[in-house]
C-alpha positions in Angstrom: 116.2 61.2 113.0 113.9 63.8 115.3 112.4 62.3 118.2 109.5 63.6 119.5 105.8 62.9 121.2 103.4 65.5 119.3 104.3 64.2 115.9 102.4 60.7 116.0 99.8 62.0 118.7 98.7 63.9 116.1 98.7 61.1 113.6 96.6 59.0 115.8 94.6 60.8 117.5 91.5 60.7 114.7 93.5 58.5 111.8 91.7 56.3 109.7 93.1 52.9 109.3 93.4 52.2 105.4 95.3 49.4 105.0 97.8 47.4 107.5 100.4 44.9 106.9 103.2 42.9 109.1 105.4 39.7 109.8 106.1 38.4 112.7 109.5 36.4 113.1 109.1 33.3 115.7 112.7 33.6 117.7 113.6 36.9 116.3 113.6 39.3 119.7 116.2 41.5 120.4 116.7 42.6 117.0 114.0 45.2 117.0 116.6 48.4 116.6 118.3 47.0 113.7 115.3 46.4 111.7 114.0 49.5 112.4 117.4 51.4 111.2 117.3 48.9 107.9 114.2 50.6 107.7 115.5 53.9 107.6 118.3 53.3 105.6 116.2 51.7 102.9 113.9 54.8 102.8 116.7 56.8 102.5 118.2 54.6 99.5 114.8 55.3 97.5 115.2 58.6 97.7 111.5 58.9 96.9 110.6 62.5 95.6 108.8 64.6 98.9 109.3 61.4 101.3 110.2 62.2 104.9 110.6 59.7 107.7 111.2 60.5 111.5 111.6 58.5 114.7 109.2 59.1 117.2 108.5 57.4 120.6 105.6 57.0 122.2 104.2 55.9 125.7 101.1 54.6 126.7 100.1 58.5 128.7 96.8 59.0 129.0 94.1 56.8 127.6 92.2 59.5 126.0 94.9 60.5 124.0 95.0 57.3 121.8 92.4 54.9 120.2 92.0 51.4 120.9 94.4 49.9 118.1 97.1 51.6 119.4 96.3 51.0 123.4 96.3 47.0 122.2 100.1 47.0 120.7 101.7 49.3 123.1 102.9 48.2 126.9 105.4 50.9 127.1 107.3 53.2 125.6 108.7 52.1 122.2 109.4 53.8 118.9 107.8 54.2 115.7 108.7 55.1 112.1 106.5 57.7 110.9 106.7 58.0 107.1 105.4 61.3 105.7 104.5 62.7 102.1 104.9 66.3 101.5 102.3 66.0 98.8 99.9 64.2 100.8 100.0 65.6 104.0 97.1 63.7 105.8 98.3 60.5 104.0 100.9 58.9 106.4 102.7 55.4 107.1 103.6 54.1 110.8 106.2 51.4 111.3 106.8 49.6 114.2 108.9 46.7 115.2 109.1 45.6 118.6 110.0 42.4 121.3 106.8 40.4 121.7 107.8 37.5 124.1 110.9 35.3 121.9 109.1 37.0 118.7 110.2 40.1 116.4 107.0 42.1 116.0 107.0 44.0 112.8 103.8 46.0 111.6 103.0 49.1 109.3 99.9 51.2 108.8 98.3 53.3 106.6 96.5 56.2 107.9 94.6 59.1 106.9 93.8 61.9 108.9 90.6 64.0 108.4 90.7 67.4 107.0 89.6 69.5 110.1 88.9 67.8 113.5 85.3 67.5 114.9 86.2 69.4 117.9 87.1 72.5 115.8 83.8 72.4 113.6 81.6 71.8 116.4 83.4 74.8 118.2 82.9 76.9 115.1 79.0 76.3 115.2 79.0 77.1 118.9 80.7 80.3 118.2 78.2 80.6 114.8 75.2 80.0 117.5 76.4 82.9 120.1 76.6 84.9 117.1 73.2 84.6 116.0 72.2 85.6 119.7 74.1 88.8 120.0 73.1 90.0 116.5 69.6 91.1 115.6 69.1 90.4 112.2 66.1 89.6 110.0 65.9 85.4 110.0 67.2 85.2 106.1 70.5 87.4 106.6 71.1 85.5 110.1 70.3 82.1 108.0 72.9 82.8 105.4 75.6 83.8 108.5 75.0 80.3 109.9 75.0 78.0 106.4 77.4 79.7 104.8 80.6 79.1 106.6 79.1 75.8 107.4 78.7 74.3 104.4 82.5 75.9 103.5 84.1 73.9 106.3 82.0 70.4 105.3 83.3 71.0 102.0 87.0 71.1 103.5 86.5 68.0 105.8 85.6 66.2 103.0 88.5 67.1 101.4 89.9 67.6 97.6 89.0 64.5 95.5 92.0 62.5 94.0 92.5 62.1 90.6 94.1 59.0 89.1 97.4 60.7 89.4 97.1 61.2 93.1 96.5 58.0 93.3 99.2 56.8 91.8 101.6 58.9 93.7 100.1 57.3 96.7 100.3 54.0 95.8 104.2 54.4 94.7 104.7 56.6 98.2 103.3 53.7 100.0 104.9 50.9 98.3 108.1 52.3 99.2 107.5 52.3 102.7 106.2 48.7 102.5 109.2 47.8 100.9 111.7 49.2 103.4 109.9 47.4 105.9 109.9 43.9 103.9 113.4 44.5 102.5 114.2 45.2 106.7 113.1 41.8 107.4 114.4 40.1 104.6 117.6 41.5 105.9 117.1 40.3 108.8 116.4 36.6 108.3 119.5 36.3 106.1 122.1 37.7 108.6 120.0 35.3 111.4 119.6 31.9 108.6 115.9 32.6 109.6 113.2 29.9 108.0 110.7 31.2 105.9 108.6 28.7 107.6 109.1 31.2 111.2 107.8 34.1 109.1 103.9 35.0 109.6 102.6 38.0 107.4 99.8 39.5 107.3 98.0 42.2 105.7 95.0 44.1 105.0 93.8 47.0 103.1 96.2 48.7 100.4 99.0 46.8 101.7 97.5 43.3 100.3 99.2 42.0 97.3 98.0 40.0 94.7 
């Protein structure tokens, strides 16, 4: 798959954290590539309709760049497994596994991204404001320059509501990555004779099951 740094910058720049979900495997380190390929291959096997995946690796850079979740989990540069749908594009799945001491660190999220960033609508009213300076206008033509496109672009950071269809596209998109990662580890702790008992999940959000 594509490697790349824009691709997951983008995704985490402003994402919203909906739901998160991982296991961590007590003597498991070292095998952090092969669970992340079972991963691949597994989302491959679905074959789920307008599901992309791509590696992407990422390094701490600058702190701006990245919120605080992602600060805490990364030390260096390591790779993720971004999981994309093509019907949802702001709806998007990260997988990780990594070495954390003798441990096998494996973790997903679900993340939304908002419709138009805040920079881009507060530049839009700047530009909306030096507009209304240069142009001499009666106050109810210059109020309807200023609300109109305004109240367009809240409407589009909003964003279109879903229906129950939507979501349950999204709920089948994001099972399936859950269960590449899960069927990844399971893999994983039969080649290795691993213990359930050495196996801590955890999850939260739309990855908790009943």
């Amino acid at each position: 798959m594509a490697r790349g740094l824009s691709p997951l910058l983008l995704v985490l720049k402003r994402a919203k954290i909906e739901g998160e979900g991982g296991t961590l495997i007590r003597g498991g380190a070292g095998h952090a590539e092969a669970v992340l390929r079972n991963m691949e291959a597994n989302l491959r096997e679905a074959q789920a309709p307008e599901v992309t995946f791509e590696r992407t690796s990422v390094a701490p850079g600058r702190s701006f760049i990245l919120p605080g979740w992602v600060k805490g989990i990364i030390g260096k540069r390591r790779d993720f497994l971004v999981v994309r749908s093509g019907r949802f594009p702001r709806h998007l799945v990260v997988l990780n596994a990594r070495d954390y001491g003798t441990l096998l660190d494996t973790s997903w999220y679900y993340l939304v991204q908002p419709v138009i960033p805040t920079m881009l609508l507060f530049g839009l009213l700047v530009a909306l404001v030096l507009l209304w300076q240069l142009v001499s206008l009666n106050a109810a033509i210059t109020g309807a320059i200023l609300a109109l496109p305004g109240l367009w672009f809240l409407r589009l950071r909003r964003g279109r509501a879903l229906d129950v269809f939507d979501e349950m596209d999204i709920s089948a998109y994001l099972g399936v990555a859950q269960d590449a990662a899960e069927q990844a580890i399971d893999a994983l702790s039969r080649e290795e004779k691993i213990e359930s008992s050495r196996l801590l999940r955890r999850a939260r959000g739309r990855f908790c099951r009943e």
